[in-house]
C-alpha positions as a Markdown table, in Angstrom:
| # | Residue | x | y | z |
|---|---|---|---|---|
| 1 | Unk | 0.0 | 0.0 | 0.0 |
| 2 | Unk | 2.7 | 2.4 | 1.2 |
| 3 | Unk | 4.1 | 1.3 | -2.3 |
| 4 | Unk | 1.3 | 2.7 | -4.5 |
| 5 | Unk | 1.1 | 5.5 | -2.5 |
| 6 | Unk | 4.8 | 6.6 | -3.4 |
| 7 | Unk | 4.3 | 5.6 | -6.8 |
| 8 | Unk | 0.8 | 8.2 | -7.0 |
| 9 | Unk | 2.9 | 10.9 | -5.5 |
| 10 | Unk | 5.5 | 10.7 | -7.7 |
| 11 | Unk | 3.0 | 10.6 | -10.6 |
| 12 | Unk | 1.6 | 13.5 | -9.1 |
| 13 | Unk | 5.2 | 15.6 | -8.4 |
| 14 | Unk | 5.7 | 14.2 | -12.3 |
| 15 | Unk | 2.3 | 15.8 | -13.9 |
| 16 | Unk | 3.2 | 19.2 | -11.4 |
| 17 | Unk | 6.5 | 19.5 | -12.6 |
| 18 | Unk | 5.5 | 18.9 | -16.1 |
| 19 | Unk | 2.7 | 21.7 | -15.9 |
| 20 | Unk | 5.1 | 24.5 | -14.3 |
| 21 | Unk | 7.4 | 23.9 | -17.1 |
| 22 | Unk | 5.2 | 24.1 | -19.8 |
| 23 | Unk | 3.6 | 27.2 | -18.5 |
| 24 | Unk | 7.2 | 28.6 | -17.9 |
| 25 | Unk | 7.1 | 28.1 | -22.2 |
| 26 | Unk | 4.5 | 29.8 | -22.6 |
| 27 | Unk | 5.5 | 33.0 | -21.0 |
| 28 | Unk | 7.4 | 35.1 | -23.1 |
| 29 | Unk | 11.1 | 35.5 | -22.2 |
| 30 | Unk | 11.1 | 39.2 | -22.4 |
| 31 | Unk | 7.7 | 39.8 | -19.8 |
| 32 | Unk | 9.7 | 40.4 | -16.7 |
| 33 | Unk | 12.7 | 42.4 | -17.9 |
| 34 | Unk | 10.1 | 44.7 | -20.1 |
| 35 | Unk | 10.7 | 48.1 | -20.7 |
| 36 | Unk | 8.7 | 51.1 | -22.3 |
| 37 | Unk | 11.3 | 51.5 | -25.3 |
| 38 | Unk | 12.1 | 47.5 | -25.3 |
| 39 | Unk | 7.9 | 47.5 | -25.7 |
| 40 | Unk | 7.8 | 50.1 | -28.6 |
| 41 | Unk | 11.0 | 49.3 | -30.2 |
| 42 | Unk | 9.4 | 45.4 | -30.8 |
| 43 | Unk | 7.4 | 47.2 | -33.4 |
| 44 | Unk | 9.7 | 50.3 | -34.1 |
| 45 | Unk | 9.3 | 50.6 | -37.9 |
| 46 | Unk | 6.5 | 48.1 | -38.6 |
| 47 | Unk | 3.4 | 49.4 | -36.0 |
| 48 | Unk | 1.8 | 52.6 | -35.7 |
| 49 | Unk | 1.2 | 52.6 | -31.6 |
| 50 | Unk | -1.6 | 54.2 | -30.2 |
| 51 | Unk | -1.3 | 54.5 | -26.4 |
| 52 | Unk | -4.3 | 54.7 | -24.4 |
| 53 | Unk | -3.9 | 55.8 | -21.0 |
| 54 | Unk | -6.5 | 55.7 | -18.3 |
| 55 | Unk | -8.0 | 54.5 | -14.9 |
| 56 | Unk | -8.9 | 50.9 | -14.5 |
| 57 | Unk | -12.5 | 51.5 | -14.9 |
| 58 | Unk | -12.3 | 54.3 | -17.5 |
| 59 | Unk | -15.5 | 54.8 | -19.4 |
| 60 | Unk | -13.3 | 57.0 | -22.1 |
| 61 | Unk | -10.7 | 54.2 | -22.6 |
| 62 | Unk | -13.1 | 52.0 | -23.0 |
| 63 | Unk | -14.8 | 54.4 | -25.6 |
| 64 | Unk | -11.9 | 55.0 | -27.3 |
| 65 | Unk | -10.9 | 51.2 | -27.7 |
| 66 | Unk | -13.8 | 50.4 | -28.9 |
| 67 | Unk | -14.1 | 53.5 | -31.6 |
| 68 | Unk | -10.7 | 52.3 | -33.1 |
| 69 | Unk | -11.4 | 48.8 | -32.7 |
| 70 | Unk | -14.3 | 48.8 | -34.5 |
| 71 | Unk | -12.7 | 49.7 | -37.6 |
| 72 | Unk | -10.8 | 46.8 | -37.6 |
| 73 | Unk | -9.7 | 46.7 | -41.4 |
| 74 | Unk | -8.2 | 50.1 | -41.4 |
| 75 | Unk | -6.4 | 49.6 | -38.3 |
| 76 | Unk | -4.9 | 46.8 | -40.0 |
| 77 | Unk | -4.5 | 49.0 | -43.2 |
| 78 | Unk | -2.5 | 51.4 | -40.9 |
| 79 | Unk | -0.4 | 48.7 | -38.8 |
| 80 | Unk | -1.7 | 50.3 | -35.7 |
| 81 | Unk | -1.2 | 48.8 | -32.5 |
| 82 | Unk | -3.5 | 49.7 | -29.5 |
| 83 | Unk | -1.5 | 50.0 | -26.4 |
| 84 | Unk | -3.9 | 50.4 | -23.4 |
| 85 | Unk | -1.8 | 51.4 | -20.0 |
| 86 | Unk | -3.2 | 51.3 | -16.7 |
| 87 | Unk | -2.3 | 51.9 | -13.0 |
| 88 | Unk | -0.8 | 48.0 | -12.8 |
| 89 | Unk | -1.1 | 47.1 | -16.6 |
| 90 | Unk | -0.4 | 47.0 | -19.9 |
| 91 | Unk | -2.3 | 46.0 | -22.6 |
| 92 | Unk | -1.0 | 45.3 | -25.7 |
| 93 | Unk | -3.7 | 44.8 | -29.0 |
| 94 | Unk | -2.1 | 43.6 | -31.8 |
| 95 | Unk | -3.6 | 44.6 | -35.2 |
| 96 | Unk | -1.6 | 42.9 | -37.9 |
| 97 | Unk | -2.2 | 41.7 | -41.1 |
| 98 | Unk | -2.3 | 38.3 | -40.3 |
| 99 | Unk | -4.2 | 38.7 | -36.7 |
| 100 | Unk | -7.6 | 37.4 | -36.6 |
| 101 | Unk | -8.2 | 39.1 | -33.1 |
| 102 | Unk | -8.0 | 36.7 | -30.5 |
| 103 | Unk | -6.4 | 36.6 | -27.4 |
| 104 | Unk | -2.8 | 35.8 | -28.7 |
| 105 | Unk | -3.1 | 39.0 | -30.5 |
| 106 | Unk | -3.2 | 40.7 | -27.1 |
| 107 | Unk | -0.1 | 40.5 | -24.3 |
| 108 | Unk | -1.3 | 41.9 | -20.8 |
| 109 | Unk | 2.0 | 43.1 | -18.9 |
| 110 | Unk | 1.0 | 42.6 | -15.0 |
| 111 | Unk | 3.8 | 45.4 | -14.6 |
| 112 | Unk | 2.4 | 48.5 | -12.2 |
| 113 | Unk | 6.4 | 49.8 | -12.5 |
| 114 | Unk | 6.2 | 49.3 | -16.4 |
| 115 | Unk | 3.0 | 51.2 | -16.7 |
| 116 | Unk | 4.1 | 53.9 | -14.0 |
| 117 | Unk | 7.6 | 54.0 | -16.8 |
| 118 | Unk | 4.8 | 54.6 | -20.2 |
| 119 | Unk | 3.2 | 57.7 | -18.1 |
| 120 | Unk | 6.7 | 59.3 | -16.8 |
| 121 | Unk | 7.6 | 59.0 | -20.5 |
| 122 | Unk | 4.2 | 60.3 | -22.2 |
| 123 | Unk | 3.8 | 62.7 | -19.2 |
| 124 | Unk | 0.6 | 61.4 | -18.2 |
| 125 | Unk | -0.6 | 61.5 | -14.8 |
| 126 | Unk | -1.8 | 58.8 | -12.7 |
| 127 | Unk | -5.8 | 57.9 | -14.0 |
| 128 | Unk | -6.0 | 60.9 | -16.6 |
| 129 | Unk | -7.2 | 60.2 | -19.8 |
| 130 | Unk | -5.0 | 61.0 | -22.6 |
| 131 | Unk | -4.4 | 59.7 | -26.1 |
| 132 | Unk | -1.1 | 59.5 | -28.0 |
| 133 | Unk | -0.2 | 58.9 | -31.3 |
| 134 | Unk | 3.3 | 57.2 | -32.1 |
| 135 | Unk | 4.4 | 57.0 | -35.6 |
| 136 | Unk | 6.8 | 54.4 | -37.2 |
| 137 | Unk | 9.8 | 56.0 | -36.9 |
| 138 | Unk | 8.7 | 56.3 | -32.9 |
| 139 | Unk | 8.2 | 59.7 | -32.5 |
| 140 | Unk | 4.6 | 61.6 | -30.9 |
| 141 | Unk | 2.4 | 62.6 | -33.3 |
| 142 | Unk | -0.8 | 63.3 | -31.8 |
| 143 | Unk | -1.9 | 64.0 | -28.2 |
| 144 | Unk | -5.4 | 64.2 | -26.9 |
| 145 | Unk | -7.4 | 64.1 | -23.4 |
| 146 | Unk | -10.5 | 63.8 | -25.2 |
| 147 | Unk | -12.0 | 60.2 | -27.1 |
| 148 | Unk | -11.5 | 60.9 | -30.6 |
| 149 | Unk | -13.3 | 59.7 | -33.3 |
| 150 | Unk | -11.4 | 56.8 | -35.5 |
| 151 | Unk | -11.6 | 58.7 | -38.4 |
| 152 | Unk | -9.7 | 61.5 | -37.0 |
| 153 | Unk | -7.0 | 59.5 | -36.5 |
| 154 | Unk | -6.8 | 57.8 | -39.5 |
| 155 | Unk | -7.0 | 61.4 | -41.2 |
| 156 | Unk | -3.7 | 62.6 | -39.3 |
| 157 | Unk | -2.1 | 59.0 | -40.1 |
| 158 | Unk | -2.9 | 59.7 | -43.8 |
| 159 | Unk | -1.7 | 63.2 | -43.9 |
| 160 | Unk | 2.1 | 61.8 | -42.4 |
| 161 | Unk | 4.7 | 61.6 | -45.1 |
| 162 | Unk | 5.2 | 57.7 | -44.5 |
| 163 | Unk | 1.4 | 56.8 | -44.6 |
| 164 | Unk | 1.3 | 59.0 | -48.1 |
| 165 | Unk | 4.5 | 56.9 | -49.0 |
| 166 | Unk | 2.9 | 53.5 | -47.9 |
| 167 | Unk | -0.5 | 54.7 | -50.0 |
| 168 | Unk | 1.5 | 55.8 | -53.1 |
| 169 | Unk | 3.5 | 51.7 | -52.8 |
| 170 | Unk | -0.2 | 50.3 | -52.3 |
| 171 | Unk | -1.6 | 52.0 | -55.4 |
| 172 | Unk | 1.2 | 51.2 | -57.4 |
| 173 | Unk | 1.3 | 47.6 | -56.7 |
| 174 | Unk | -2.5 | 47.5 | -57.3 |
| 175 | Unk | -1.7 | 49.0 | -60.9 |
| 176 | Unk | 0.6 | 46.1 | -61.8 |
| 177 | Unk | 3.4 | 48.4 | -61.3 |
């Protein structure tokens, strides 16, 4: 008896073990040691971030989201990524070509000191509102403490000299060119 008792424990140590570790693989290696330009600069040049900072319950982030996230396809058109930063959090929406959406498109940093780094930077205080534009090349483009309208920021995204350049690319590509 003692026997088949040692053997279920180790079976159970075994299946424990086993579970930690593949957990362990499915955290990314860069979650702890994450940093506001180590963040950005994993989409420097490819994403157009749009941070979105706010309270935990925040009726306007929650606004906001859902105003750009409802235009999916021209988020995707713009490679805009929706960066929502909170007092302990942040949120991370991918918006890629090839996303479909789901939750791996989104990465939730349980990081009060990374979110506390995103407002120092941005200049945000703690629970204000406020909306900021990053281009490609990682510099602000756009500030606001009010929800804007998706189509306002698609406007100042077209009118920047790398959106026209991306446009002018698209339309030639379309022509056969």
């Amino acid at each position: 008896m003692l026997q088949m008792l040692r053997f279920h424990c180790t079976q159970l140590l075994g299946l424990f073990l086993l579970l930690v570790q593949a957990s362990l693989l499915a955290m990314p290696a860069y979650s702890a040691d994450m940093t506001v330009d180590g963040l950005l600069e994993n989409h420097a040049g490819s994403k157009r971030p749009v941070l979105i900072f706010g309270a935990d319950i925040d009726d306007k982030a929650v606004a906001q989201i859902g105003a750009l996230w409802s235009k999916r396809p021209e988020l995707v058109e713009r490679d805009m990524l929706i960066v929502r930063v909170q007092p302990r959090q942040v949120v991370v929406q991918r918006t890629g070509r090839h996303g479909d959406g789901s939750n791996k498109d989104v990465q939730t940093y349980e990081d009060p000191a990374l979110a506390k780094a995103f407002r120092a930077r941005y200049k945000v205080e703690d629970d204000d509102f406020t909306v900021v534009l990053i281009g490609k090349d990682g510099t602000e483009k756009g500030r606001s403490d009010q929800v804007l309208k998706a189509a306002d920021i698609f406007e100042l995204i077209d009118s920047m000299p790398m959106r026209q350049q991306e446009i002018s690319q698209e339309a030639g590509s379309a022509n056969g060119s």
